[in-house]
DRENKE-80238 format. One line per field, with one value per residue (C-alpha): residue number from 1; residue in three letters; x, y, z. Coordinates in Angstrom, 3 decimals. Layout:
N
kefi c(NUM	...)
zapa c(ALA	...)
c1 c(X	...)
c2 c(Y	...)
c3 c(Z	...)
% end
This chain:
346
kefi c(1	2	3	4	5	6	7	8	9	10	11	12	13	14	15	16	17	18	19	20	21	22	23	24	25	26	27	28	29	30	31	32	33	34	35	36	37	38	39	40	41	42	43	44	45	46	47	48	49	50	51	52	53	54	55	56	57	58	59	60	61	62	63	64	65	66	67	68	69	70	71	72	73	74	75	76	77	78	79	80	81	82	83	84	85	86	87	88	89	90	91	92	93	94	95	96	97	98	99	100	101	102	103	104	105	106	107	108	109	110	111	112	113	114	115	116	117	118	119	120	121	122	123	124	125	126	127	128	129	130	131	132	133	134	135	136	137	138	139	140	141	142	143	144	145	146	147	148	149	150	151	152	153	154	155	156	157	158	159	160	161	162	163	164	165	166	167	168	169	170	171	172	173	174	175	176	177	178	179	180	181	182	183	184	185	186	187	188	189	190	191	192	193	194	195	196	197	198	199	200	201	202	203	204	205	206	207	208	209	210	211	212	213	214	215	216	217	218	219	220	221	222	223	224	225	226	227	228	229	230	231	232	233	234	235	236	237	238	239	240	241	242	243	244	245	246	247	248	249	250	251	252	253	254	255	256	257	258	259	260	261	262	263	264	265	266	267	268	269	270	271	272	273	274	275	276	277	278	279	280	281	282	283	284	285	286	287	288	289	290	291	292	293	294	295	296	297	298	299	300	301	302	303	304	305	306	307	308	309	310	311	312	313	314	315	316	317	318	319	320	321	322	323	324	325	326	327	328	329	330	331	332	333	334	335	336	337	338	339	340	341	342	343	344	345	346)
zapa c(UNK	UNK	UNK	UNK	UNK	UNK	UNK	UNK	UNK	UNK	UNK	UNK	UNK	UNK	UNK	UNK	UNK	UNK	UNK	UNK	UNK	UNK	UNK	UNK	UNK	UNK	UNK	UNK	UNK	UNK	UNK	UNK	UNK	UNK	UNK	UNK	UNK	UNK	UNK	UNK	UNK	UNK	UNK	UNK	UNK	UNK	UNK	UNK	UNK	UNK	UNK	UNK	UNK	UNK	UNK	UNK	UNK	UNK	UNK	UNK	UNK	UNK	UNK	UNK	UNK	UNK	UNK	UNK	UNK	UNK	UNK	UNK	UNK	UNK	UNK	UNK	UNK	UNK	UNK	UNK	UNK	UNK	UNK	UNK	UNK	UNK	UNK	UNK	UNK	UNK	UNK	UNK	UNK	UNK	UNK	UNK	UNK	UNK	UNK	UNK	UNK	UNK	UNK	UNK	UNK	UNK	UNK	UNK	UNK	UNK	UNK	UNK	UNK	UNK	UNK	UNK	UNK	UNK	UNK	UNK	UNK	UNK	UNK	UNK	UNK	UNK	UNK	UNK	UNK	UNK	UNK	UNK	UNK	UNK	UNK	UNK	UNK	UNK	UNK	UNK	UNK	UNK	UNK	UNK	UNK	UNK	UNK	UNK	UNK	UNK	UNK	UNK	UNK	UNK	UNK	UNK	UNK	UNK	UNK	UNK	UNK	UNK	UNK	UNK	UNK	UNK	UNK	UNK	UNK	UNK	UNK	UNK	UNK	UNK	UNK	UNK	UNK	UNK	UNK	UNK	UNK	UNK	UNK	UNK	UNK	UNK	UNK	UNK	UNK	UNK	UNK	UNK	UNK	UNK	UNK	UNK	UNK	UNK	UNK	UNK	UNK	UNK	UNK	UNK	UNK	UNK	UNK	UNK	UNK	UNK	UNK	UNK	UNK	UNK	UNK	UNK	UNK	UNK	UNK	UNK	UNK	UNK	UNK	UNK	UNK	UNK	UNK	UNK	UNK	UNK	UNK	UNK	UNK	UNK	UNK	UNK	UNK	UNK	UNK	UNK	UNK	UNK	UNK	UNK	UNK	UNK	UNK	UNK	UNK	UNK	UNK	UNK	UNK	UNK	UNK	UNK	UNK	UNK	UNK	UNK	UNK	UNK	UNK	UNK	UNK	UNK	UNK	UNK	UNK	UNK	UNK	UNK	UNK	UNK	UNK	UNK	UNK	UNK	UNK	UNK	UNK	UNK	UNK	UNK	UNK	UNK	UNK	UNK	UNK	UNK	UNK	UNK	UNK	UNK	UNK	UNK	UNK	UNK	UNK	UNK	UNK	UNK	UNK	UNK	UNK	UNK	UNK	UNK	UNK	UNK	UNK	UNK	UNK	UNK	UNK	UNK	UNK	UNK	UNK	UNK	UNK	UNK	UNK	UNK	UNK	UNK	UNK	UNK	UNK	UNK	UNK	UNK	UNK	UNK	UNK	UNK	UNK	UNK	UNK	UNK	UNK	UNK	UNK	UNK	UNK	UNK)
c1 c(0.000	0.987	3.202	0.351	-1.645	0.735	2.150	-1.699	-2.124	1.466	0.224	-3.239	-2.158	0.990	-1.848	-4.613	-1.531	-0.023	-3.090	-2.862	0.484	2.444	1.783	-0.491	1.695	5.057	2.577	1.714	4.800	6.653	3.993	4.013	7.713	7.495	4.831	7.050	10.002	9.799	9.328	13.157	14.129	13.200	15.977	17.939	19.584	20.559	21.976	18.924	14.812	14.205	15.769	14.790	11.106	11.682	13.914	11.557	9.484	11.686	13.985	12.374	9.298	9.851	8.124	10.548	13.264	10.985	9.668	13.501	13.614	11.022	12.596	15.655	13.443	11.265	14.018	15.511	12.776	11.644	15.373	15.020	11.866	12.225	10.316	12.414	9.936	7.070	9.961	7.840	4.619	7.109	7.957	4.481	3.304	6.071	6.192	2.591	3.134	6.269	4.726	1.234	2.596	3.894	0.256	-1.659	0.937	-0.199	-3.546	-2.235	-1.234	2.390	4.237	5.262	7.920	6.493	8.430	12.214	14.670	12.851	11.450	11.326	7.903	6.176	2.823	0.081	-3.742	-4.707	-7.477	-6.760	-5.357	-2.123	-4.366	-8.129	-9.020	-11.828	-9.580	-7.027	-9.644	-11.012	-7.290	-6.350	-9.741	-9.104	-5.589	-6.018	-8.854	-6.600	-4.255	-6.737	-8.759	-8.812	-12.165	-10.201	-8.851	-12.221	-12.462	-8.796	-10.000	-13.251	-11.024	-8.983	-12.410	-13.657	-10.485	-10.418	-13.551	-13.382	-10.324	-12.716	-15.043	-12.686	-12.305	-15.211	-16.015	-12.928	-14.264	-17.874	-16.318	-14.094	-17.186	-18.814	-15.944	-15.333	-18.531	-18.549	-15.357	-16.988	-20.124	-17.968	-15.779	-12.769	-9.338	-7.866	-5.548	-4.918	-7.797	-6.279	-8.910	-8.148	-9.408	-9.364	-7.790	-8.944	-11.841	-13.122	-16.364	-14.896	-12.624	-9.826	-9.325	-6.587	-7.090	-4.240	-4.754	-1.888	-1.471	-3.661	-4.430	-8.109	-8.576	-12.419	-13.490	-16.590	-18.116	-20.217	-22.822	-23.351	-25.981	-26.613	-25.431	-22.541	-18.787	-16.759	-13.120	-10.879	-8.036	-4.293	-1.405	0.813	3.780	3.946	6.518	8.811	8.842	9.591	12.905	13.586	12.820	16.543	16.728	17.277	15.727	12.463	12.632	12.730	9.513	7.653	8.192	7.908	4.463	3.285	3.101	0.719	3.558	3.875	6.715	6.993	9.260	9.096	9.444	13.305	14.124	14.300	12.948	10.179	8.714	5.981	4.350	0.550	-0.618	0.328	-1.473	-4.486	-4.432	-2.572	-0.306	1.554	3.704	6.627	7.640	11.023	13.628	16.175	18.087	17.893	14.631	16.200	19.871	20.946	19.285	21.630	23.539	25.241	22.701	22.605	21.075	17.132	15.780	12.372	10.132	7.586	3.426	1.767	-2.152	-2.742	-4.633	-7.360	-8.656	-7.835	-10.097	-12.785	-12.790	-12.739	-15.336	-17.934	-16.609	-18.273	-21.580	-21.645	-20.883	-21.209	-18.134	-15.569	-12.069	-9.351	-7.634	-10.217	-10.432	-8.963	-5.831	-4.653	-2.763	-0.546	0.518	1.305	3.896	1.141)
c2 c(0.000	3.600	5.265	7.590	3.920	2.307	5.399	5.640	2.355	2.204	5.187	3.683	0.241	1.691	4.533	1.570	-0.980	2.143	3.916	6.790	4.967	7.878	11.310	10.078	12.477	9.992	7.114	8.913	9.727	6.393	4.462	6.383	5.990	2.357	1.608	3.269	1.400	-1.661	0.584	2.299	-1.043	1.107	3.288	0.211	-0.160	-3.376	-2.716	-2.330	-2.033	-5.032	-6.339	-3.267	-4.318	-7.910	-6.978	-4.692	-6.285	-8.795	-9.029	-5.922	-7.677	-10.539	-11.726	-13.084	-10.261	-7.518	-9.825	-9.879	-6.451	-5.430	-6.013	-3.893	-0.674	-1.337	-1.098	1.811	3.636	3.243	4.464	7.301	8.572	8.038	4.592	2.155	0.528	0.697	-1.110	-3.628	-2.456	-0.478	-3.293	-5.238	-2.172	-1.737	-5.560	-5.311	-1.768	-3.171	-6.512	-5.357	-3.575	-6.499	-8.143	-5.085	-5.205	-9.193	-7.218	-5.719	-7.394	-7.225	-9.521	-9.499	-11.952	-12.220	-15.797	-14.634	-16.518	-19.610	-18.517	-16.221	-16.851	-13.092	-13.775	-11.428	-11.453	-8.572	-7.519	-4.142	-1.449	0.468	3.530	3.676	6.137	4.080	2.160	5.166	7.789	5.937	5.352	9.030	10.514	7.848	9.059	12.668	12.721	9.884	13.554	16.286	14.498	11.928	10.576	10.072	6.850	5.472	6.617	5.279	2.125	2.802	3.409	0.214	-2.088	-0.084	-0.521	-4.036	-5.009	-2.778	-5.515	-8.085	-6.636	-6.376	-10.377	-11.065	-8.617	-9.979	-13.892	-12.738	-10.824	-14.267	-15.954	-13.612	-13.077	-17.020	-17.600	-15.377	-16.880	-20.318	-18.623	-17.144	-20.307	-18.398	-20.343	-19.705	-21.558	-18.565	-15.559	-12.718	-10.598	-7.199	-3.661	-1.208	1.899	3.494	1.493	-1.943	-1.022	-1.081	-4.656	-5.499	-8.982	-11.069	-13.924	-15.915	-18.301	-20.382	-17.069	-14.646	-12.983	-11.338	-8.558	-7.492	-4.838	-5.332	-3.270	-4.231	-1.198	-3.275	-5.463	-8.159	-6.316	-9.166	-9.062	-7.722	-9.317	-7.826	-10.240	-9.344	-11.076	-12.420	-13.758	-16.739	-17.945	-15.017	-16.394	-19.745	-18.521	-16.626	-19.260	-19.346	-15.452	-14.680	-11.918	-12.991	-16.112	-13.642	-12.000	-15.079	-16.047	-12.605	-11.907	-15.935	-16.170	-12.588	-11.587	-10.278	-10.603	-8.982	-7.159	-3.261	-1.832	-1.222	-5.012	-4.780	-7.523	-5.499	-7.971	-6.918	-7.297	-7.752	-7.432	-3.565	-1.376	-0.881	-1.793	-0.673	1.227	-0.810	0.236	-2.518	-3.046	-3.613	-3.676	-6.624	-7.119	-7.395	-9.204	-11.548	-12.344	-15.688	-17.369	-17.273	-14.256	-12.041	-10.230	-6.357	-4.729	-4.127	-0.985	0.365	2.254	4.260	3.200	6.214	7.362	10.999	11.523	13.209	10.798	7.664	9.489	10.537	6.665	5.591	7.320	6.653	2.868	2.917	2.798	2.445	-1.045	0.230	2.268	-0.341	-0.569	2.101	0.975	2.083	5.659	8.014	8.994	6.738	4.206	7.301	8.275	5.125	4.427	1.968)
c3 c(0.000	-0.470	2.301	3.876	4.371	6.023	8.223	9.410	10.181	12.000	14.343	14.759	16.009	18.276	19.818	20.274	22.159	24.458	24.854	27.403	28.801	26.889	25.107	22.169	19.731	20.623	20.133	16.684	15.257	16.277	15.310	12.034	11.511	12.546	9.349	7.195	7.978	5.551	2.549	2.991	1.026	-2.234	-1.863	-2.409	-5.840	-6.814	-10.529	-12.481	-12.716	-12.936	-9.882	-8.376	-8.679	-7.658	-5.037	-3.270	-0.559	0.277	3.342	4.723	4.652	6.078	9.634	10.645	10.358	11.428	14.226	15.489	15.160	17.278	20.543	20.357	18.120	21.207	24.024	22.048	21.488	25.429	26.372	24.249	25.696	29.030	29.384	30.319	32.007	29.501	26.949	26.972	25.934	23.261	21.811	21.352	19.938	17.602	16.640	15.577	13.436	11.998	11.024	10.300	7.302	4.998	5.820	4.076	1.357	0.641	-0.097	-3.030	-6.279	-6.480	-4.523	-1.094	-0.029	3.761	4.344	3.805	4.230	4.124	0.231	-1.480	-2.904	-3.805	-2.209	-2.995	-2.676	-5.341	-3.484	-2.733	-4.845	-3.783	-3.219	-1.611	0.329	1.908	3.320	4.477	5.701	8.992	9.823	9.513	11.062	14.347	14.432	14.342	16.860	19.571	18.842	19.765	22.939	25.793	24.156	20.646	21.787	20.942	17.740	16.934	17.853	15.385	12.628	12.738	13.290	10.129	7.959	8.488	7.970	4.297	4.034	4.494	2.498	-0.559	-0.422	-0.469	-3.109	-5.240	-4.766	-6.336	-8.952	-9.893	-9.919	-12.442	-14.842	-14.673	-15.456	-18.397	-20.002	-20.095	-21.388	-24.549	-24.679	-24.136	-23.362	-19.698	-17.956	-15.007	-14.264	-12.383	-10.450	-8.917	-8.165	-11.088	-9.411	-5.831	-5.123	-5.055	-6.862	-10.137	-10.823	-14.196	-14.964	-17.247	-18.505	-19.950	-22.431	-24.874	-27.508	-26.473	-22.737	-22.283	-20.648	-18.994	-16.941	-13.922	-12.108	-8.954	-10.359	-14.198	-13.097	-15.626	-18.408	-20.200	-19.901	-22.347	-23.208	-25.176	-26.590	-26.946	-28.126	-24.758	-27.613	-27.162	-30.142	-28.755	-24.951	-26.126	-28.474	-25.378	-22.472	-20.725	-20.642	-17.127	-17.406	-19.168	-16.277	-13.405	-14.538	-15.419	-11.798	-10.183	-12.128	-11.523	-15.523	-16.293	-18.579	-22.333	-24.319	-27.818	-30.107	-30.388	-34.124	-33.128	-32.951	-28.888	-27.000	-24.344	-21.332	-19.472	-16.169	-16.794	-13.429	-12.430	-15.134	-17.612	-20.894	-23.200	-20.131	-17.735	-14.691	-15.494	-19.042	-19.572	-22.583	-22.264	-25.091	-28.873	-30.335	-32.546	-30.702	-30.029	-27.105	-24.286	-25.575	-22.843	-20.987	-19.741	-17.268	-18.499	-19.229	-17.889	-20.242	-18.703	-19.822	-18.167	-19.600	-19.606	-16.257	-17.890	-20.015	-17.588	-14.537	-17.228	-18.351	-14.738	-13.670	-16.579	-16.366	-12.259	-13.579	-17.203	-18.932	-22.058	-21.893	-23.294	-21.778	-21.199	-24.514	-26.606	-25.296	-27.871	-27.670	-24.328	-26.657	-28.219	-24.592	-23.373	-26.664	-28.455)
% end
């Protein structure tokens, strides 16, 4: 989730565990610091974007290393206030904000290595987008009130009940939205051997799906608003002949695995070899799409370091789309909106 998210919901839980034991403002701000912590990981550099991205949520986000950390941020943050003897209660508090943050990441679609060292397996549920402000607001209204009166503790606490059951609520959402789209691709006899399912951007009204098949992927948007009106699935090519020439590229095999198979390859009209990460992004712009090499070099050529080209949709047109698409099934998909494929380099 985004920083704000997590530096709310790092405050909330370390305010709800001390309570009135300290100043709620020291509560606050370590709590806030505390959430944050995991994400420093991204001012890591590790050689290139693509390791980068698959290098990111990984050893900072493991249980078990931030669970070993608590104890001494916990004594050191008592010593340093004064609290030696509420070290303790520090540290619970700051286990749970350091290790509730990899758990709301798991929520999102990108990949969140929670069991390091044991794997290194990116888990991820997809059912929450990076950003929703349902989910942040309750957290930030219960913290700022736990800041301004005794009585605020109480609404702290209603803030966390509240953001966890929207959690809740966008699982269960997700699992009848699977059901629907499912249902539809057997209905139009489309080929799928994995259906992704998550939130179209900053709510969980509106849902994207992929569906990979042998040459093609499908994409479909839902939203919970359409009602019975029918699915509509757009196909693209995933390339299919180019992954296979390609299939001992390190680089093209660290994707695969990082993005559990909702990858593209293909070959841009300069020859280069472009692999892209299927999950993060609306068609026809995607967050992660990365040049690795010459198209047509010999399989197991030297490899450099991969190149990330930038898929961004002018924000104009992608909130105008988004917000017709809530209620309106008739709107088609993102690619078809004039002018969206241009800005994204289609």
């Amino acid at each position: 989730m985004d920083s704000i998210s997590q530096a709310a919901l790092g405050s909330a839980v370390v305010l709800a565990t001390l309570g009135r034991r300290t100043a709620a403002w020291k509560a606050a701000l370590w709590g806030a610091a505390a959430g944050t912590l995991p994400d420093l990981d991204a001012f890591i550099d590790h050689g290139e974007p693509l390791l980068n991205m698959v290098r990111h949520r990984a050893e900072s986000h493991s249980l078990f290393f931030l669970a070993l950390a608590s104890a001494p941020l916990g004594w050191l943050v008592a010593r340093l206030q004064g609290e030696r003897k509420l070290w303790r209660r520090w540290w619970l508090a700051l286990a749970l904000a350091l290790l509730t943050h990899p758990l709301l990441d798991v929520l999102t679609v990108y990949g969140t290595q929670l069991l390091q060292p044991f794997t290194d397996h990116p888990y991820g549920m997809g059912s929450m987008f990076i950003i929703d402000p349902l989910y942040t607001l309750p957290l930030l209204v219960g913290v700022v009130a736990a800041l301004r009166s005794q009585q605020g503790l109480r609404w702290n606490q209603a803030g966390l009940v509240l953001s966890t059951a929207y959690l809740g609520w966008s699982l269960l959402a997700q699992q009848h939205v699977r059901g629907v789209l499912e249902e539809s691709l057997r209905a139009q006899n489309l080929p799928s051997s994995q259906v992704l399912v998550t939130p179209a951007p900053f709510s969980t009204v509106l849902w994207r799906a992929v569906a990979m098949g042998p040459e093609h992927y499908h994409e479909a948007y839902f939203s919970l608003l359409d009602g019975g009106a029918p699915v509509q699935w757009t196909q693209h090519p995933r390339g299919s002949a180019l992954r296979a020439a390609h299939a001992t590229h390190p680089q093209v095999q660290r994707l695969e695995r990082f993005s559990h198979g909702f990858m593209r390859v293909q070959a841009s009209p300069q020859g280069r070899l472009h692999i892209t990460d299927l999950r993060m992004g609306l068609e026809p712009c995607y967050t992660f799409d990365f040049d690795v090499g010459a198209a047509q070099a010999p399989d197991g050529q030297a490899v450099g370091p991969a190149t990330q080209q930038w898929q961004r949709p002018d924000l104009r047109l992608g909130l105008a789309w988004w917000w017709q698409r809530l209620s309106d099934p008739t709107a088609g998909p993102l690619s078809r909106v004039p002018g969206v494929a241009a800005a994204c380099g289609g």
